[in-house]
MIBA-760040 format. One line per 5 residues: their letters; for each residue x, z, y of N, C-alpha, C, O. Coordinates in pm, whole numbers. Atoms other than C-alpha are relative to their C-alpha. Layout:
BEGIN
A	X Z Y X Z Y X Z Y X Z Y; ...
//
This chain:
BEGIN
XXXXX	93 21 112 450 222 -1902 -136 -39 55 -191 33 137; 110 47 -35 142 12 -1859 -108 84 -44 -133 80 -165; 134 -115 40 -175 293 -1867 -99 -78 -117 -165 -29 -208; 77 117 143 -336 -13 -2094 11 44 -122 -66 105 -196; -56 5 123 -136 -24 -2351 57 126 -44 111 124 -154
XXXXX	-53 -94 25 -26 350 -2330 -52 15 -177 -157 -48 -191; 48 -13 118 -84 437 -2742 31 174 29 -54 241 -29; -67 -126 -44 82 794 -2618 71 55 138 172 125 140; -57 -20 -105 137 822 -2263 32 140 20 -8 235 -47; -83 -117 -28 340 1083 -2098 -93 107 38 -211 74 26
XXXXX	67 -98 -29 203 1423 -1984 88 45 105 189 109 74; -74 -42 -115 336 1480 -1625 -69 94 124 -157 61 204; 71 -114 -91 269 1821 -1422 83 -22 168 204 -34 184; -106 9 -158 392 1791 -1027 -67 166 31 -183 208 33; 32 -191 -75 376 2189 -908 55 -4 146 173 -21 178
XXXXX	-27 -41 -203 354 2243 -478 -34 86 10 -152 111 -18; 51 -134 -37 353 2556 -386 -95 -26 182 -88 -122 259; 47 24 -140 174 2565 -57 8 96 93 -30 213 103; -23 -59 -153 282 2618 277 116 82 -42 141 179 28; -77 -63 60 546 2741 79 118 133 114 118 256 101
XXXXX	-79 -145 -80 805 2957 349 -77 79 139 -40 175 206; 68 -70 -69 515 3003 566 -27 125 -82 6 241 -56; 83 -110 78 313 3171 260 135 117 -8 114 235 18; -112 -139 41 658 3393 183 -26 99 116 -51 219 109; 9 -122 -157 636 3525 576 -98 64 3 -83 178 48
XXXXX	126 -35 -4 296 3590 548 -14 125 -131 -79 228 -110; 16 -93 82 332 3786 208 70 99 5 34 209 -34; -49 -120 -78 582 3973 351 -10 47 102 84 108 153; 4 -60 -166 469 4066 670 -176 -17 14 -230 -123 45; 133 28 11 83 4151 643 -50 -56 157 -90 -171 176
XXXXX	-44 43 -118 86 4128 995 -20 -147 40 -89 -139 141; -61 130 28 141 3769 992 -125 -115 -67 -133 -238 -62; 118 67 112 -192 3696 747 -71 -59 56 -111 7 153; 127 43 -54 -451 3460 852 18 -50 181 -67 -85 264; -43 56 -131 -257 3369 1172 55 -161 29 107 -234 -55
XXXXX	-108 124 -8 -111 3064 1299 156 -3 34 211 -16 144; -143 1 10 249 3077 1178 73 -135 -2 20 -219 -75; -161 63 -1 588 2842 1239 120 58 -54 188 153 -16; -168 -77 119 888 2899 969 75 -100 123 36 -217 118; -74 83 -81 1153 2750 1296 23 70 90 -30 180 104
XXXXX	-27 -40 -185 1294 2804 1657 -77 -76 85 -100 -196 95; 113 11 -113 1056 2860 1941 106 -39 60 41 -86 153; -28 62 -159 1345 2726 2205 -25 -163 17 -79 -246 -57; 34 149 -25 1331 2407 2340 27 -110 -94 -54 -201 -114; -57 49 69 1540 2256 2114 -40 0 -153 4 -83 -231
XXXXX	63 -58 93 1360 2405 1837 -111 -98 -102 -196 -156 -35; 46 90 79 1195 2196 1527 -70 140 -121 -14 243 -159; 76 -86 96 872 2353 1268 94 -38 -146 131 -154 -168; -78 -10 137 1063 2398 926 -126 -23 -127 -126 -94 -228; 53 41 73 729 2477 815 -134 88 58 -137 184 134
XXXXX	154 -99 -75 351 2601 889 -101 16 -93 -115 -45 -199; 85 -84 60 93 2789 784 -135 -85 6 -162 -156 103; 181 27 63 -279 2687 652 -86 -42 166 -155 -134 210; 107 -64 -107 -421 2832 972 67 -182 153 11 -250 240; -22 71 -169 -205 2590 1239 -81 -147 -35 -93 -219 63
XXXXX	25 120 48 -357 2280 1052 -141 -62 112 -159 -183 128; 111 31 -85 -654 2242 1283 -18 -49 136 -94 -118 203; -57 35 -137 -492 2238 1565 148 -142 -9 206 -198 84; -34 98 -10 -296 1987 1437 191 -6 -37 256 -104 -71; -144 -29 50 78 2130 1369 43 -33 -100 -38 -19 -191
XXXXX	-24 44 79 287 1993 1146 79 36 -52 67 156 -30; -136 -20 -23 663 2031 999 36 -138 36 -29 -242 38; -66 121 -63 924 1810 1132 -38 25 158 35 -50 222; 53 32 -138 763 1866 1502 91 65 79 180 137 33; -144 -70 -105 982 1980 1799 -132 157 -4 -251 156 -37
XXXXX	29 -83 -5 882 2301 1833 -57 29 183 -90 139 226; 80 -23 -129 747 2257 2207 -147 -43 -14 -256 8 14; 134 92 48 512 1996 2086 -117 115 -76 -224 154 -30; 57 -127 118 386 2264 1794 -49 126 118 -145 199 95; 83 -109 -93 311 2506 2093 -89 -53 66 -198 3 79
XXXXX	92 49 -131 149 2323 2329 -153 -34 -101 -271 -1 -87; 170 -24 108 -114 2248 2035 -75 63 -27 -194 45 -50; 39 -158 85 -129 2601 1921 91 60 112 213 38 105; -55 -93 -83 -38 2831 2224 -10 182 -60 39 282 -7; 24 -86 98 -138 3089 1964 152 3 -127 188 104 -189
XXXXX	-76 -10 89 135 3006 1742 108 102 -26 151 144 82; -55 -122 38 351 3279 1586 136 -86 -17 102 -202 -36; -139 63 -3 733 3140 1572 86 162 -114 75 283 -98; -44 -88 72 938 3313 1285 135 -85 -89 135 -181 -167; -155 50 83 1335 3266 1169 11 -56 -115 1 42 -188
XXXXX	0 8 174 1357 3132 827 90 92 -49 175 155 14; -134 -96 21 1536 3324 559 19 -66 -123 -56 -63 -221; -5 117 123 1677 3074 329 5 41 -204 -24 4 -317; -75 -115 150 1830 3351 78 -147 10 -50 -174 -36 -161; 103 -61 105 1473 3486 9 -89 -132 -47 -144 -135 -157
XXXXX	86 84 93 1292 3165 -38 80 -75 -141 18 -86 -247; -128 20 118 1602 3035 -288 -46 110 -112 -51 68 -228; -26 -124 89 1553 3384 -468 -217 -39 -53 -264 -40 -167; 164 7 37 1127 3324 -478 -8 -124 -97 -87 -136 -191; 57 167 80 1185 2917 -603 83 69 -142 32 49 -252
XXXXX	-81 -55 123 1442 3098 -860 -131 52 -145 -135 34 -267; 104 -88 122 1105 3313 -1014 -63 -145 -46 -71 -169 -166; 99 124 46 903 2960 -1023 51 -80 -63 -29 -129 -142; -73 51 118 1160 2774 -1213 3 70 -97 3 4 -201; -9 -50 108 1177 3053 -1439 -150 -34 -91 -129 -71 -207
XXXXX	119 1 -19 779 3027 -1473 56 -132 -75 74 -120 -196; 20 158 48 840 2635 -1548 81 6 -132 31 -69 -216; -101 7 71 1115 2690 -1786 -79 70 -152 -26 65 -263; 24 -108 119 875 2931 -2027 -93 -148 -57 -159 -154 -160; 86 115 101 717 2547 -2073 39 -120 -49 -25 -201 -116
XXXXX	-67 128 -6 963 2294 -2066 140 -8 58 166 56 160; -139 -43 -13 1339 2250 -2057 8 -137 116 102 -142 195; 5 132 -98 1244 1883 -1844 -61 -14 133 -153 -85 175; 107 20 -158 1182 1967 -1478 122 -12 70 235 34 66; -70 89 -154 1294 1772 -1176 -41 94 118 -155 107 162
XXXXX	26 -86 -127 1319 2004 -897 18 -81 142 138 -80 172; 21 58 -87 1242 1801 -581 31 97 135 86 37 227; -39 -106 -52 1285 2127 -374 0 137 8 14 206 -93; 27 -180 45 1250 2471 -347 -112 15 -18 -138 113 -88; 135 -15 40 886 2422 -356 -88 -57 -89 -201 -15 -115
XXXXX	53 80 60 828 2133 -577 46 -30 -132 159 16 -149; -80 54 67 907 1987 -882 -106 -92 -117 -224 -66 -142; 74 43 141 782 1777 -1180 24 32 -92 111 117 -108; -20 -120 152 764 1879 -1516 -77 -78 -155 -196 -70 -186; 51 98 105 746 1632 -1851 -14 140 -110 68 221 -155
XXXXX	0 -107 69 532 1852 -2049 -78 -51 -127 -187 -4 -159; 114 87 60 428 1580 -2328 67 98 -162 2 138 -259; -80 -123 123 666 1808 -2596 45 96 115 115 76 215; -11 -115 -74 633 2178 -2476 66 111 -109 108 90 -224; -57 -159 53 751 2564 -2567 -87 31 -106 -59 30 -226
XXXXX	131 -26 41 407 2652 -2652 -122 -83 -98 -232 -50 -143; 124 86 79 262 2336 -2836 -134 8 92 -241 56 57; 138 -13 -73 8 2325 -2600 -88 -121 17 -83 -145 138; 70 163 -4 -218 1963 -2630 -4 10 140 87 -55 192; 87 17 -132 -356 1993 -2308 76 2 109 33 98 172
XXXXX	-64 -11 -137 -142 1965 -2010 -54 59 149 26 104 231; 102 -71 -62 -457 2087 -1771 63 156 14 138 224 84; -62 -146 42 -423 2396 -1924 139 22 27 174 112 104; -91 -126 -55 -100 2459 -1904 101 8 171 198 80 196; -17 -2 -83 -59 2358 -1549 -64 105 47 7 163 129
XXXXX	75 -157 -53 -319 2681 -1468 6 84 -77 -84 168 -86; -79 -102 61 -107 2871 -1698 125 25 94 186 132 97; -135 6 -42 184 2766 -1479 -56 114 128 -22 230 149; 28 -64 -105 -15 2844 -1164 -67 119 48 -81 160 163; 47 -143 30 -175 3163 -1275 122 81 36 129 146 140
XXXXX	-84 -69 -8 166 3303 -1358 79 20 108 122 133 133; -58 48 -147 333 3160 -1021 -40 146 58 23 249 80; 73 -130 -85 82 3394 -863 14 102 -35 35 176 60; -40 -105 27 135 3672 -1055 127 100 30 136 218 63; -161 -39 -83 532 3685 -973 12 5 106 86 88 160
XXXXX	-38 10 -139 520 3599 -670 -93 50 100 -60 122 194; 77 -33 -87 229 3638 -507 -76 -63 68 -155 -19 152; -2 134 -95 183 3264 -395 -70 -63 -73 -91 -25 -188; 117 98 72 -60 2985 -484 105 -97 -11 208 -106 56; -39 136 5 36 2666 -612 -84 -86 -30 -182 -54 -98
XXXXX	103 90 16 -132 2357 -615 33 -109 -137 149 -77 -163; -50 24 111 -85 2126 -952 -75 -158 18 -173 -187 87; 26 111 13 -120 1788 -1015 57 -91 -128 175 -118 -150; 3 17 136 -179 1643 -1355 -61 -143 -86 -177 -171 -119; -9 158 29 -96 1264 -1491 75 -51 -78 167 21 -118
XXXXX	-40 62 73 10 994 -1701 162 -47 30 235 -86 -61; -111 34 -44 324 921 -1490 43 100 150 -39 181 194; -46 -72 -127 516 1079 -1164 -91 -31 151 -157 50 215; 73 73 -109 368 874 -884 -135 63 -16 -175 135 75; 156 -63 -42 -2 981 -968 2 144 18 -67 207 98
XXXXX	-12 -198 10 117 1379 -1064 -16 32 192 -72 112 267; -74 -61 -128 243 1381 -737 -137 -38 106 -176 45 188; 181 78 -88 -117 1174 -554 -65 104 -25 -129 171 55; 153 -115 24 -315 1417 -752 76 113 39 -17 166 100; -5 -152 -37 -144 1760 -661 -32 -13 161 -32 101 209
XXXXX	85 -50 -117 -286 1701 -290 -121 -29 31 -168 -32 144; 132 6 1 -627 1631 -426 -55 130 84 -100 149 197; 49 -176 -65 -708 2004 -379 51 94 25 -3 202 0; -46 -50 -103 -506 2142 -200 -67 143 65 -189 130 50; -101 -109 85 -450 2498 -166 -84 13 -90 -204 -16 -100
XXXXX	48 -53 93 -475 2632 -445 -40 -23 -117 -66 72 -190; 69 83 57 -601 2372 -670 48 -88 -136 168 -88 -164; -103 82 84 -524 2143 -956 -83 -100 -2 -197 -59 23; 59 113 3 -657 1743 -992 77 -52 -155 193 -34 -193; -89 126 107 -617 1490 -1326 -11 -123 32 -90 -169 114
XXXXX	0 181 2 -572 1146 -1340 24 -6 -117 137 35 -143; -30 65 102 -593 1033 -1665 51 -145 11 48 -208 117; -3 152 14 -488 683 -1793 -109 -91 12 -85 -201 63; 93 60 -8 -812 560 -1813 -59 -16 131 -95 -128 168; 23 17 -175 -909 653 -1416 110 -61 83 92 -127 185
XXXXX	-144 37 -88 -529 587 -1305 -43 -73 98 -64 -31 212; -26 101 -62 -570 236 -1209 -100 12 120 -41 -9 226; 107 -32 -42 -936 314 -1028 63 88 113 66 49 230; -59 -97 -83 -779 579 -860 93 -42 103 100 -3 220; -109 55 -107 -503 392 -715 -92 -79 83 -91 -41 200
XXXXX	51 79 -105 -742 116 -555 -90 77 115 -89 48 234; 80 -31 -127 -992 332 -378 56 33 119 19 5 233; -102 -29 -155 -697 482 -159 9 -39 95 -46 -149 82; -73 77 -106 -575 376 170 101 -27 -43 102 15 -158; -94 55 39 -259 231 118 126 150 66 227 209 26
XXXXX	-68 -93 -73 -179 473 401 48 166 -29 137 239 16; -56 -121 116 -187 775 153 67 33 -105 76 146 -154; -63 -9 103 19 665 -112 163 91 71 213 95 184; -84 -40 -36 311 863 -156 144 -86 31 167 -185 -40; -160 78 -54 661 717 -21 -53 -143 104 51 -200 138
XXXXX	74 35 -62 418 470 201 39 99 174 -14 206 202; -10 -43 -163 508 580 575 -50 -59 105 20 -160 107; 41 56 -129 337 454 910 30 -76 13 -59 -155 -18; -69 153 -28 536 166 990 -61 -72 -154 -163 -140 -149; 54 114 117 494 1 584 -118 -6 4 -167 -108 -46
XXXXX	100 22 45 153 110 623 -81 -55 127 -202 -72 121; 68 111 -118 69 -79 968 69 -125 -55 2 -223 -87; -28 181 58 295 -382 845 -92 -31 -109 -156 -132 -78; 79 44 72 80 -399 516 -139 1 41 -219 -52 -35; 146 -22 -48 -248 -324 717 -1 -148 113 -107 -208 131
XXXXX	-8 96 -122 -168 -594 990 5 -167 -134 -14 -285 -106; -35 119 96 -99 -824 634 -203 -4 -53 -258 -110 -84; 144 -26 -15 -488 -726 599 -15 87 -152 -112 77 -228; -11 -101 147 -373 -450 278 1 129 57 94 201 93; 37 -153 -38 -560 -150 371 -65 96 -109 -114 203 -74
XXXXX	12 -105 115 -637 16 26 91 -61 -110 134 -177 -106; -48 85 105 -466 -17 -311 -72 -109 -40 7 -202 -59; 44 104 50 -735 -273 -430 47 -100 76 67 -204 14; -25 122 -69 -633 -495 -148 153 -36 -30 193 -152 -41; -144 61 72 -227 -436 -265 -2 -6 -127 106 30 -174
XXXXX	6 51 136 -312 -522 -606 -37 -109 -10 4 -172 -107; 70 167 -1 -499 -856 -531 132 -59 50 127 -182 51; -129 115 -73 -124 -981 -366 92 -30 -112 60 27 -217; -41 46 121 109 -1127 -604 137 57 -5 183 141 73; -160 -148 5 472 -982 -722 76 -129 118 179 -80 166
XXXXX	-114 75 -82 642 -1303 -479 -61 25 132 12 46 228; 19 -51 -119 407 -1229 -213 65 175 60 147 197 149; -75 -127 -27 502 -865 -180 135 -22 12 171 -13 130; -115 9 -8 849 -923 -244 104 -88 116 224 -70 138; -40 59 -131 892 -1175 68 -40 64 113 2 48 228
XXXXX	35 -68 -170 706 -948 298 87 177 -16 70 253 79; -20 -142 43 872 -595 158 158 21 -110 204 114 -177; -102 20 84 1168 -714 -9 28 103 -150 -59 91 -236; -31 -31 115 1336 -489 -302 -130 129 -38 -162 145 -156; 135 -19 12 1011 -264 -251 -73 -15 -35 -157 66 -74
XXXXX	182 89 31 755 -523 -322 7 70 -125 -77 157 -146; 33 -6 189 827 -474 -730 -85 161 -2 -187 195 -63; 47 -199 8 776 -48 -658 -159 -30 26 -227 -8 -75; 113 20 -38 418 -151 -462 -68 -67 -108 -170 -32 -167; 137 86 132 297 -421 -719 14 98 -124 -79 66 -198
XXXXX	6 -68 100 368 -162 -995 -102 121 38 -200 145 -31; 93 -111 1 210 152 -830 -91 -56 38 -167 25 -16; 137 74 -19 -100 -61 -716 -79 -15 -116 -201 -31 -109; 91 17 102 -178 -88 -1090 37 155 -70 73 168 -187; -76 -98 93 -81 267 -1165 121 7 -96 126 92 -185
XXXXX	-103 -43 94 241 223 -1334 142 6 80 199 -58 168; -130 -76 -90 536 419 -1249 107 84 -153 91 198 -197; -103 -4 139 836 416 -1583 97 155 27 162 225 -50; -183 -106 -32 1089 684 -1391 -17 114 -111 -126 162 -143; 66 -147 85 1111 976 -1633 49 108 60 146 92 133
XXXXX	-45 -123 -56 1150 1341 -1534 144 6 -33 198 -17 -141; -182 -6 36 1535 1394 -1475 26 118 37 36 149 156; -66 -147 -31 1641 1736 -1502 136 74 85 240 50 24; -78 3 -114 1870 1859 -1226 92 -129 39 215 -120 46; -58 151 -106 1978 1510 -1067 124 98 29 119 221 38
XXXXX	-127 -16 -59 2328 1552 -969 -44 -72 194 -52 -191 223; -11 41 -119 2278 1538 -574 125 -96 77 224 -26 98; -123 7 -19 2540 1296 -434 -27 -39 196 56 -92 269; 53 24 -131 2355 1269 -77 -136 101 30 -197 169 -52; 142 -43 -70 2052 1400 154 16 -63 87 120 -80 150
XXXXX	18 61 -111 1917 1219 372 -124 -8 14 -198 12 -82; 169 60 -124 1572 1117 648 23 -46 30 128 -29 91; 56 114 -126 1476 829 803 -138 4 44 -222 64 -22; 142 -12 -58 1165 779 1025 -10 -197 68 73 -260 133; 27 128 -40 1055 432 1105 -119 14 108 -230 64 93
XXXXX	144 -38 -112 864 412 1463 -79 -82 -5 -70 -184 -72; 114 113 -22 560 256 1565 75 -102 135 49 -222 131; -58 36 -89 750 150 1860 167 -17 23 231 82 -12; -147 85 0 1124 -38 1924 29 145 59 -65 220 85; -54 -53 -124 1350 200 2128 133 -38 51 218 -100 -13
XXXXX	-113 82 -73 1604 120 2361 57 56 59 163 5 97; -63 -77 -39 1680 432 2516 70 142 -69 17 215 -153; -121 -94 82 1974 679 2412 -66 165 -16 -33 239 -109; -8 -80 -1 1818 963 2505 -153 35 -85 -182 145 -132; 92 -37 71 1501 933 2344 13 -27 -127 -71 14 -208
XXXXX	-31 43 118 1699 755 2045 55 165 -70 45 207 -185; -61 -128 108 1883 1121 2013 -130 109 -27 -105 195 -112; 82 -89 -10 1542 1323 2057 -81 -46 -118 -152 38 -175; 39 1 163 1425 1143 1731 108 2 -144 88 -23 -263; -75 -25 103 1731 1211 1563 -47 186 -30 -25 220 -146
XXXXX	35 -154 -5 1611 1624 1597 -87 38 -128 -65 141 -192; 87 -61 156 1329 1625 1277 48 -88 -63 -29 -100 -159; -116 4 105 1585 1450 1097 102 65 -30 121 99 -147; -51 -117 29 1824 1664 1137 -50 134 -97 -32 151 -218; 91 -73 86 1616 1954 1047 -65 15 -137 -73 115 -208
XXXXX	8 1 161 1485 1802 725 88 0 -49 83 79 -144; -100 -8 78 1815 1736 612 85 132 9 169 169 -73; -90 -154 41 1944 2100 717 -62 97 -38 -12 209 -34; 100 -61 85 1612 2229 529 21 -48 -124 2 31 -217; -19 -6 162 1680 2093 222 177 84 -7 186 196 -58
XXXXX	-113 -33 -18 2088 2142 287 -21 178 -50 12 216 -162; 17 -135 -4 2007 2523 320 -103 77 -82 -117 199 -86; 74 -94 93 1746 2582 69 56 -29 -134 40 46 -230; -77 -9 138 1938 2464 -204 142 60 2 215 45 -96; -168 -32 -41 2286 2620 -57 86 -85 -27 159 -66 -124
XXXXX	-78 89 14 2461 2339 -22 14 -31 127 -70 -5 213; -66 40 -131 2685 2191 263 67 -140 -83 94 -159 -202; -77 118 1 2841 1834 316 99 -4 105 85 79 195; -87 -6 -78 3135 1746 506 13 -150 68 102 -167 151; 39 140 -22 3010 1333 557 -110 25 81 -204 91 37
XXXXX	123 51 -80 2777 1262 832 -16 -165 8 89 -220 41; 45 104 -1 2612 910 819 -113 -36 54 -215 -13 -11; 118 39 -96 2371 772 1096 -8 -175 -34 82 -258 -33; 39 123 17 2159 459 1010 -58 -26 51 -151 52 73; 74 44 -84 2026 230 1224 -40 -143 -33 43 -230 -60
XXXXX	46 125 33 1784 -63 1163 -31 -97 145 -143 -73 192; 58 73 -127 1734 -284 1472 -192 -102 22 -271 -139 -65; 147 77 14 1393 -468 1557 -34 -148 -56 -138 -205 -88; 29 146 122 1498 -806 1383 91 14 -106 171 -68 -149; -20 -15 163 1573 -604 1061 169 26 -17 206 93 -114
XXXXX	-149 -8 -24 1966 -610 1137 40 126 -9 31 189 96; -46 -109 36 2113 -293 954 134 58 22 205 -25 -35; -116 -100 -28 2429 -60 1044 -42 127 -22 -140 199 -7; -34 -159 13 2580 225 949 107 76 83 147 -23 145; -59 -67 -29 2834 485 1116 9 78 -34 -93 144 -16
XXXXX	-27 -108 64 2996 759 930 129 64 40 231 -4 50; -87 -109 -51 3213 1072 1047 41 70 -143 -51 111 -213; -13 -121 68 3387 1278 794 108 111 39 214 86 95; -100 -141 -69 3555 1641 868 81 43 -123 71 -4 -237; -33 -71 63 3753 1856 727 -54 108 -110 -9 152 -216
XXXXX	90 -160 38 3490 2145 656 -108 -30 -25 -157 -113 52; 175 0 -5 3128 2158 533 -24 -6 164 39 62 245; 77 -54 -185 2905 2096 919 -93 86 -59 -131 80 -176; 85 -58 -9 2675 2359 996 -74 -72 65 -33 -186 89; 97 42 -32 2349 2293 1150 37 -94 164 2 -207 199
XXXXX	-4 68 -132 2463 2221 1507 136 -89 25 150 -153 130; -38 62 -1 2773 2070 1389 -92 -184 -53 -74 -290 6; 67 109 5 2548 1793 1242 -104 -59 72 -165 -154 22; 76 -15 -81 2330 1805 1537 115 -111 137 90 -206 210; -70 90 -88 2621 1675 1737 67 -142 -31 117 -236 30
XXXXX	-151 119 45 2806 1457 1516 -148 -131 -22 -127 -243 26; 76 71 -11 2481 1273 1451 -3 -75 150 50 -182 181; -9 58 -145 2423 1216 1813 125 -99 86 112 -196 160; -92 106 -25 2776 1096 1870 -11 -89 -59 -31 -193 4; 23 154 48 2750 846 1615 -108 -82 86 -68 -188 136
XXXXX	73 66 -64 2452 733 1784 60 -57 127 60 -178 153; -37 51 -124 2604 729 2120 112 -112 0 143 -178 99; -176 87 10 2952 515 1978 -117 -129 31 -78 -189 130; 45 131 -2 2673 201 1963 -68 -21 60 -100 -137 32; 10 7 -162 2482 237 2334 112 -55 19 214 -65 -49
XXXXX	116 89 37 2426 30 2495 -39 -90 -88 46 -155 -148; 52 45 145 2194 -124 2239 -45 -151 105 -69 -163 225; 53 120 -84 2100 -500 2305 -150 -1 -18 -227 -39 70; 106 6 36 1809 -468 2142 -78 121 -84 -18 214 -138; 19 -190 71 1567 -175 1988 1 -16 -84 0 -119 -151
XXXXX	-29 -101 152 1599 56 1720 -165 18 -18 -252 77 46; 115 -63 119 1321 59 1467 -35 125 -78 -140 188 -87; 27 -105 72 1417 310 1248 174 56 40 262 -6 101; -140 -26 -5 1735 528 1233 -5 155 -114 -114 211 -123; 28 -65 100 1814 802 946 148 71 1 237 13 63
XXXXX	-72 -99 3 2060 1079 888 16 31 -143 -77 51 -221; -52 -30 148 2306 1145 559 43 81 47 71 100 166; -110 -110 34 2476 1415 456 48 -51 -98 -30 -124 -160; -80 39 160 2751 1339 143 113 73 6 143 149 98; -108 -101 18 3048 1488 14 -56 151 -10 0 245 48
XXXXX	61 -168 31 2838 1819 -89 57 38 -97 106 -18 -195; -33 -145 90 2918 2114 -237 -71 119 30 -145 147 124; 80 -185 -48 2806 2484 -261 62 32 137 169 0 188; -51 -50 -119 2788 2660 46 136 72 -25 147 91 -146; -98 -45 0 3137 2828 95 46 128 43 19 151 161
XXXXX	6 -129 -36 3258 3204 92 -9 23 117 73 -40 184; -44 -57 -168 3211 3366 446 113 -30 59 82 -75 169; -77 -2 -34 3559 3339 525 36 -182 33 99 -229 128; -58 157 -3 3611 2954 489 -127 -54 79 -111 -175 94; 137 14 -88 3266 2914 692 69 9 148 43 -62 246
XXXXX	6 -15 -181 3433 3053 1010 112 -118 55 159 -127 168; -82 98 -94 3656 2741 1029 -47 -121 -14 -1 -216 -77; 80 144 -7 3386 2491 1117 51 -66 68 148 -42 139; -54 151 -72 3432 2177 1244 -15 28 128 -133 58 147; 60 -27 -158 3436 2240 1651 26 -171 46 105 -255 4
X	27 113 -85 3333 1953 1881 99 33 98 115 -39 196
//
């Protein structure tokens, strides 16, 4: 919907909890408060799941190997995840969303959107009842959330890391478009490093500069993309909130700044892919029994390779089976750009008993 011509535009809340399975460790374990925490494994092999407020300075991230994340922060606190209790915490915050609206898209255990243009409460104001949402959040739980409050998905989701913790931002229709140009290009959401050096090297370093390009220019440099860019460049973004999506995949990709050509550093960036995909996998309790490794080459030339088992993989079964796929297509003639990790064929995790006959390598 064009913010122009809106006569009744939508009312869209995005809710982030923040630092979300850090904050749980921290509220359970006073201990823990005001420190620099890692939700992950300290061994070598080891990837941040997720971090705390405090490591931000020093520069920690999630996704990071977990050696990297020390050597930043030699201070850092390293702590198991526990998937059950954050599942059981996102359980209270859906309930929380649910006392306002039967239309929320749960993005993960910490996130979700929420079409709140017809509510429970009759409430005009959507403001309001995003710091109704995030009042109550806190009350159950114990946890902040941050809120972000717009005419469509794409901005909800821009504005909830206006202010950050703790916080809520609007975008009306009338600022939308304004809003989108002052940006970097490099902050829009779904925008990653690589699109945002190729569009910066095209000389499109804020939205105003990808709004001045035309829908055929974009679309020859960015292919089925371009249309998504020339639309959010003028603020408009149609998707509507879809209430539990039927999952029929998970998946990460990472696109480098740099080609690669070697195997062993090709499998050492398959590691915070993994990880994201056995962080979502495990906070929603779900397992797949499809592994799918994608690989883009450096003149754009796409492949896939896919394994399927018998059994849901666990974490280090998809740890390996990834890596073999990788290794079936070494030597490479030429480098790898990007490369990305599926899971498919999901289902609920599976009783204890049918668990102990994982897939062995």
């Amino acid at each position: 919907m064009d913010p122009d011509s809106a006569a009744d535009p939508r009312k869209i809340i995005h809710v982030d909890m923040d630092a979300f399975y850090a904050s749980v460790e921290q509220r359970d374990n006073p201990e823990l408060r005001g420190k620099p925490l890692a939700v992950g494994g300290a061994a070598a092999r080891g990837v941040v799941a997720a971090a705390s407020y405090e490591t931000r300075a020093f520069g920690v991230r999630s996704a990071m190997p977990s050696v990297t994340a020390k050597r930043k922060c030699p201070e850092l606190i390293f702590v198991p995840p526990r998937f059950d209790v954050y599942r059981a915490v996102s359980a209270q915050i859906r309930e929380v969303f649910a006392e306002h609206t039967d239309l929320i898209e749960p993005l993960s255990l910490d996130e979700a959107y929420l079409d709140v243009t017809q509510n429970r409460l009759n409430i005009s104001s959507a403001t309001t009842i995003a710091g109704m949402i995030r009042a109550k959040i806190l009350l159950v739980t114990g946890l902040s959330a941050s809120a972000g409050i717009s005419y469509n998905k794409f901005l909800a989701k821009m504005a909830s890391d206006q202010n950050k913790p703790n916080g809520q931002f609007v975008i009306t229709p009338r600022h939308g478009p304004a809003f989108v140009e002052s940006l970097p290009v490099k902050k829009f959401h779904g925008i990653g490093p690589a699109t945002a050096a190729k569009m910066e090297a095209l000389g499109i370093k804020t939205g105003a500069d990808l709004k001045d390009r035309s829908l055929p220019f974009l679309q020859q440099h960015f292919g089925k993309s371009g249309r998504w860019y020339y639309q959010i460049a003028r603020g408009i973004d149609e998707r509507a909130v879809e209430p539990d999506r039927p999952r029929k995949s998970i998946g990460a990709e990472d696109t480098f700044a740099a080609d690669i050509v070697d195997l062993d550093a090709s499998i050492a960036e398959l590691k915070p892919l993994v990880a994201k995909v056995w962080g979502y996998c495990e906070g929603k309790g779900i397992r797949g029994r499809t592994v799918t490794l994608k690989i883009k080459f450096a003149d754009f030339q796409q492949i896939t390779r896919s394994r399927t088992v018998a059994v849901p993989v666990e974490r280090v079964d998809l740890e390996h089976l990834a890596a073999d796929l990788l290794r079936s297509v070494f030597p490479v003639r030429k480098g790898i750009r990007l490369l990305g990790v599926t899971v498919s064929s999901l289902g609920d995790v599976s009783p204890p008993e049918q668990r102990q006959l994982r897939f062995q390598l």
